[in-house]
C-alpha positions, 0 to 999 in steps of 0.5 A, a space after each residue: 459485485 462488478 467493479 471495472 478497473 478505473 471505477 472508483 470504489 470507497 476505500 472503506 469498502 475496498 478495506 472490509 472486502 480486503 478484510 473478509 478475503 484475508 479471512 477466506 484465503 487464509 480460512 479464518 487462521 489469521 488473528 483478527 489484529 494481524 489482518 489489516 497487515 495480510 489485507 495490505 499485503 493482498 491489496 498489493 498483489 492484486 493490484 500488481 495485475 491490474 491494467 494502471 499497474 502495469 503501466 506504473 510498472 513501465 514507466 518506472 522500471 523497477 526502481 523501488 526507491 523511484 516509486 516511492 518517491 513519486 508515490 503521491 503522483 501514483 496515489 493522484 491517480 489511483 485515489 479519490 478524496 482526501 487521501 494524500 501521500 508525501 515522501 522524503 529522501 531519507 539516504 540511498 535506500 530508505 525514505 519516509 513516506 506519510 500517508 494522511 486522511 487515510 481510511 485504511 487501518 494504519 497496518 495495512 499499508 505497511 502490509 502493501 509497502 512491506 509487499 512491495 519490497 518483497 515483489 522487487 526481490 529485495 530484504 526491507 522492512 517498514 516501520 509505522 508511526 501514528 502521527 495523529 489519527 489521520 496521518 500515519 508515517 512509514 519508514 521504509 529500508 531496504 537492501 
């Protein structure tokens, strides 16, 4: 499999092969309702080295707060399709970002979020509403 870094892959695809490498990283020890949260969490980190995040990286510094904000400019350019993301300022440290026509499972991108909390360095949680099947809300805090 030869994916290069500004092709588009399905995100169906990109969530099963997340899936099966939780499953071999982590040699099959994570419970099967706890991996799409451990696959968001890897989703992260891996894109955490890719060219387009370095470059999100600089332009945005690193505010965590800022980022989020402008998470669907990021997803513009990071998604194909239908998937669209909305964040609203909900006081110096928290936001709530929504997430619609998402094929991810709804636990992971509260892995990824939760993950990126953690790569600034900071203590945050994030907390995930199912507002119908297709959009998922996260309230994301942190200090």
């Amino acid at each position: 499999l030869k994916i290069g870094n500004l092709e588009y892959f399905p995100v169906a695809d990109e969530s099963r092969l997340l899936d099966l490498a939780v499953n071999i990283v982590y040699e099959g020890k994570i419970p099967p309702d706890k991996i799409p949260h451990e696959a968001g969490r890897l989703h992260f980190q891996n894109w955490t080295i890719t060219p387009w995040a370095k470059l999100i990286f600089t332009v945005f510094r690193r505010n965590l707060k800022y980022m989020f904000m402008h998470a669907s400019l990021i997803a513009e350019r990071v998604f194909k399709g239908p998937i669209k993301f909305s964040s609203v300022d909900l006081g110096p440290t928290k936001i709530k970002l929504t997430l619609e026509n998402s094929e991810y499972p709804i636990e992971h991108f509260r892995g990824f979020l939760q993950e990126w909390i953690s790569y600034f360095g900071l203590k945050g949680e994030v907390i995930v509403k199912e507002q119908s099947p297709s959009r998922y809300e996260y309230i994301i805090k942190w200090e």
